[in-house]
C-alpha positions as CSV (number, residue, x, y, z in Angstrom):
1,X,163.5,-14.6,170.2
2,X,162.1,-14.1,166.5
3,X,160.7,-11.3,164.7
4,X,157.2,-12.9,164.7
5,X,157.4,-12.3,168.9
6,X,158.3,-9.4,169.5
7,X,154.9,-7.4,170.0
8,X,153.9,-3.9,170.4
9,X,152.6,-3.0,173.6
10,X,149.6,-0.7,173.1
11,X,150.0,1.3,176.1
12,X,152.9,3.2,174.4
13,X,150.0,4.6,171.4
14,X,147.0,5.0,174.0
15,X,146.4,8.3,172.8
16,X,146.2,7.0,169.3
17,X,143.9,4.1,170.1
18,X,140.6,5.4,171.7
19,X,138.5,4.9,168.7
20,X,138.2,2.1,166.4
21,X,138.8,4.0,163.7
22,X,142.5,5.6,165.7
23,X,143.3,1.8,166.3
24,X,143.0,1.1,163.0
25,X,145.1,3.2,161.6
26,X,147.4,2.7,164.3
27,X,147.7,-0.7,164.1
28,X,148.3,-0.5,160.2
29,X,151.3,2.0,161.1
30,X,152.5,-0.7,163.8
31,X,152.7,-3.8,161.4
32,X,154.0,-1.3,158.6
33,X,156.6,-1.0,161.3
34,X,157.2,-4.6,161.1
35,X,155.6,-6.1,164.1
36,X,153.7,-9.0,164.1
37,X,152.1,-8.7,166.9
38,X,150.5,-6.6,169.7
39,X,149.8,-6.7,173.4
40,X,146.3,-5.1,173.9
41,X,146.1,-2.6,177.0
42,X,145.2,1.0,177.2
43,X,142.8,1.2,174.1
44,X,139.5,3.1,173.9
45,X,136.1,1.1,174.7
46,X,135.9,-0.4,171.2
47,X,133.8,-3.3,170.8
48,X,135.8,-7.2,171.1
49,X,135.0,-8.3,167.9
50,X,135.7,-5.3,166.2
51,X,139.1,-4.8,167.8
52,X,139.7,-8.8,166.5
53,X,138.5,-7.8,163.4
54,X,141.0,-4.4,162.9
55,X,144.1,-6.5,164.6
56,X,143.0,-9.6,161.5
57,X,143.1,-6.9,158.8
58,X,146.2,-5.5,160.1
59,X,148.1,-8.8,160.3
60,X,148.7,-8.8,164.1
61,X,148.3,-11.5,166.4
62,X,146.7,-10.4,169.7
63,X,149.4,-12.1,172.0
64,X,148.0,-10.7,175.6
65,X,146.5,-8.4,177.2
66,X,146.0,-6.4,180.4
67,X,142.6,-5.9,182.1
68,X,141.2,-4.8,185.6
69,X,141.4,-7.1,188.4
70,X,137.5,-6.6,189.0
71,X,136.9,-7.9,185.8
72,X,138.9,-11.1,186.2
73,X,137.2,-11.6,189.7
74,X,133.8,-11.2,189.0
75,X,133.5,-11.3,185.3
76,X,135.2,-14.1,184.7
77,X,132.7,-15.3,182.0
78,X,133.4,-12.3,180.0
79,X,136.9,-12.6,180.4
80,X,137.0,-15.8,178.4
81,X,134.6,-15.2,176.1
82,X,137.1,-12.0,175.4
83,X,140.3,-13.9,174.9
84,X,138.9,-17.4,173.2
85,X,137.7,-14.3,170.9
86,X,141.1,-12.7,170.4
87,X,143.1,-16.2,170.4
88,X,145.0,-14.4,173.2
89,X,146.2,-17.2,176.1
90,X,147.5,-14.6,178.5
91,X,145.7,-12.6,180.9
92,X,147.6,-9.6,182.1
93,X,146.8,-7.7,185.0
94,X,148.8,-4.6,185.3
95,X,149.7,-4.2,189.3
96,X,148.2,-5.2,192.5
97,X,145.9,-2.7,193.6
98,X,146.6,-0.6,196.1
99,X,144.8,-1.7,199.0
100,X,147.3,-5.0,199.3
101,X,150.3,-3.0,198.6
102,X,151.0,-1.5,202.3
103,X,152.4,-4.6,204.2
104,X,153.8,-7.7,203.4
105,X,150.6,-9.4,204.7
106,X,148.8,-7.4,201.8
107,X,151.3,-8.9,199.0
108,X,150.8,-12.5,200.8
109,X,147.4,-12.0,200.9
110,X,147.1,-10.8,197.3
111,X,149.3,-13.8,196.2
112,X,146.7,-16.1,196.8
113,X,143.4,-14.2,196.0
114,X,145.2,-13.7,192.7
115,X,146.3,-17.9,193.0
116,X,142.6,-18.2,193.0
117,X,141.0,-16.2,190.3
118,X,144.7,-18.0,187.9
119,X,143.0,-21.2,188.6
120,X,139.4,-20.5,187.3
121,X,141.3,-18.6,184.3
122,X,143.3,-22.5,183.7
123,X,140.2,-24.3,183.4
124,X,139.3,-22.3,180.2
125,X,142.8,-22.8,179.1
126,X,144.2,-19.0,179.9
127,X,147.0,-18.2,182.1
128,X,147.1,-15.1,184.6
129,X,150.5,-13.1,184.4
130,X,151.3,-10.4,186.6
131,X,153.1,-7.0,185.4
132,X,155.2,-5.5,188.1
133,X,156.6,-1.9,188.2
134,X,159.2,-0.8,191.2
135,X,157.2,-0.7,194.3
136,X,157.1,-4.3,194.4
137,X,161.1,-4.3,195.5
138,X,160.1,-2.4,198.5
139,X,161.4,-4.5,201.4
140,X,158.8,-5.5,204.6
141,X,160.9,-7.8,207.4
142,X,164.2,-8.4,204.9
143,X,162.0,-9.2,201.6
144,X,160.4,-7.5,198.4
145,X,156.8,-7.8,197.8
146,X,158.0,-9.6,194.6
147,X,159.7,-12.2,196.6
148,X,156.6,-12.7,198.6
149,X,154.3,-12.7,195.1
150,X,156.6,-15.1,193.7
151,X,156.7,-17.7,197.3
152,X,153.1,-17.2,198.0
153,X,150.8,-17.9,194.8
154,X,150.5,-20.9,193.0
155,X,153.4,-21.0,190.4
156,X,151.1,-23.0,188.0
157,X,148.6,-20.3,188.2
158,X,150.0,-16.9,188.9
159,X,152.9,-16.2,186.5
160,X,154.3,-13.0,185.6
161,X,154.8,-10.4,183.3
162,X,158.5,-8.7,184.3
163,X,159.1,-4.9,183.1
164,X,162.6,-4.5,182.7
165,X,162.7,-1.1,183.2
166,X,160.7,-1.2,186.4
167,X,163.3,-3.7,187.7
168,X,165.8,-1.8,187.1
169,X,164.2,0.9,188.7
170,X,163.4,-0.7,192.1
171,X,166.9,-1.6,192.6
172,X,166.9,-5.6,191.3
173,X,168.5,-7.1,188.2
174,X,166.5,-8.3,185.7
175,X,168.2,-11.3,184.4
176,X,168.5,-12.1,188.5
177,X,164.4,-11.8,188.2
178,X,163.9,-13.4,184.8
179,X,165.5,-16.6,186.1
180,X,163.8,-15.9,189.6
181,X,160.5,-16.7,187.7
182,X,161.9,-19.8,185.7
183,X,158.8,-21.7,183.9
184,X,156.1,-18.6,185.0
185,X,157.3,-15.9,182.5
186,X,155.6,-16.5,179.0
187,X,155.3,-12.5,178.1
188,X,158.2,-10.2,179.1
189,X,157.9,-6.3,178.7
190,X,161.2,-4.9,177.1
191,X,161.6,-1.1,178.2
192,X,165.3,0.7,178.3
193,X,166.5,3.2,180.9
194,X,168.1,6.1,179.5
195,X,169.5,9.2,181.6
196,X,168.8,12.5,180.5
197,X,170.0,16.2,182.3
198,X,170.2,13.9,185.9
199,X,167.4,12.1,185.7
200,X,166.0,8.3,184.1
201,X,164.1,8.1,181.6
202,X,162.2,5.8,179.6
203,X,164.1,4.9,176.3
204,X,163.8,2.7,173.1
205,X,165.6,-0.7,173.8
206,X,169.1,-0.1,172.8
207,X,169.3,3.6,173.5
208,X,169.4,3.5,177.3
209,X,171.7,1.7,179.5
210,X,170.8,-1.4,180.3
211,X,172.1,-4.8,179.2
212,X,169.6,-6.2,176.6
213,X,171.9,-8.7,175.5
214,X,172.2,-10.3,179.0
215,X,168.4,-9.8,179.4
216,X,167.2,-11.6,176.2
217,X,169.7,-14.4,176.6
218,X,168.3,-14.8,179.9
219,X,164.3,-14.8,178.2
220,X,166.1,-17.5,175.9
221,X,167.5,-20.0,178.5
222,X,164.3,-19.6,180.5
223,X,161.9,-20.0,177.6
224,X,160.1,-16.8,177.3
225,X,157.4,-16.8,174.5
226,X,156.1,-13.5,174.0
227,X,158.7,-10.0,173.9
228,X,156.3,-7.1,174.0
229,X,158.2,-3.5,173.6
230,X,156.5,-0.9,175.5
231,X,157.7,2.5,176.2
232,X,155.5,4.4,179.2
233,X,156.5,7.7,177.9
234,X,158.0,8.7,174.5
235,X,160.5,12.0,173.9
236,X,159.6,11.7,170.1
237,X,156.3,10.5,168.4
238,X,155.4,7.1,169.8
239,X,155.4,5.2,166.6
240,X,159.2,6.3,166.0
241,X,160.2,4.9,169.3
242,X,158.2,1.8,168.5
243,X,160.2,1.4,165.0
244,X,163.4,2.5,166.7
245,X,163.2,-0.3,169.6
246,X,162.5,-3.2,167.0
247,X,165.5,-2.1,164.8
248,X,167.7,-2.3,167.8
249,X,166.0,-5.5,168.8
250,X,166.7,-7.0,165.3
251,X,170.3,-7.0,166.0
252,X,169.8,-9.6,168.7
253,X,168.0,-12.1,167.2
């Protein structure tokens, strides 16, 4: 891990992103921050060229995204034309959708739709990832709907995304799960688990529980490329947890 990959995920300023002129202030406050680099997801309906444009003048490097599966199926064209635009290689979808999430047949079945619509992406040189959260981990005949993603799509076209916090919350280890996807896991999310008055919480990496040391020496010896910080919900203004989480971060490169 270096400074120059870690990456903001935009999810955690959405509220501060729905306009191009909120993302570009926002993503001057994110590289004054000292990120190099951002995830895009969650953002207004701003124009592709002029979110490239913004993230250029900033000085961030658009490192993936996350879009709607609809659009990767049947919009494929646009897709490309979308990330070729933004230099951005990885294609992040942010969970299965619902209808495949009731049965283990619906995961298997999802596995290799998803195999599918990777493949098309690979011809134009992108890579599909997949973001879990912690429903995945729930168990149909003795195993996880992530164990059934991971043993029924193509492992050169479907890779994945892991959320360490939504690991973590489904039950599962995740440096178990980052070496359970060995050679699919270019983008990681980093999110901490803190607990607060009974109850977890989302928390800046470093100022939860969980073992980040363990996790990014696991992203290290696996060869992770891409260590986005997101934080789902923030207790303080967004941008503070955002500077908090790379300062702890800094510590372990």
């Amino acid at each position: 891990m270096k400074l120059s990959n870690i990456a903001a995920q935009l999810y955690t300023l959405r509220d501060y992103c729905k306009t191009a002129e909120d993302l570009k202030q926002s993503l001057h406050k994110v590289r004054e921050i000292g990120y190099e680099a951002i995830q895009l997801s969650g953002i207004g309906p701003i124009d592709p060229k002029t979110v490239k444009e913004i993230a250029d003048e900033a000085g961030l490097t658009i490192c993936a995204t996350h879009i709607s599966y609809d659009d990767m199926k049947n919009n494929i064209e646009s897709v490309v034309e979308q990330h070729k635009l933004w230099n951005s290689s990885y294609v992040g979808l942010g969970g299965i959708p619902g209808e495949y999430r009731t049965s283990g047949e619906g995961y298997a079945a999802f596995a290799k739709e998803a195999s599918e619509v990777g493949r098309r992406l690979k011809e134009y040189g992108l890579q599909f990832i997949y973001h879990n959260h912690k429903f995945e981990f729930e168990k149909y005949n003795g195993k996880s709907g992530m164990e059934i993603l991971r043993d029924e799509s193509d492992p050169e076209a479907f890779g994945f995304e892991l959320d360490t916090y939504w690991v973590q919350a489904g039950g599962a280890d995740p440096v178990e799960w980052i070496h359970h996807v060995k050679g699919r896991m270019g983008v990681i999310h980093l999110k901490d688990m803190a607990i607060v008055n009974d109850a977890q919480v989302f928390a800046e990496i470093g100022e939860g529980s969980m073992n980040f040391k363990n996790i990014i020496q696991a992203c290290r010896d696996t060869g992770v490329e891409w260590y986005v910080v997101e934080q789902d919900l923030c207790r303080r203004d967004p941008f503070e947890s955002l500077a908090i989480s790379l300062q702890n971060l800094k510590q372990l490169l």
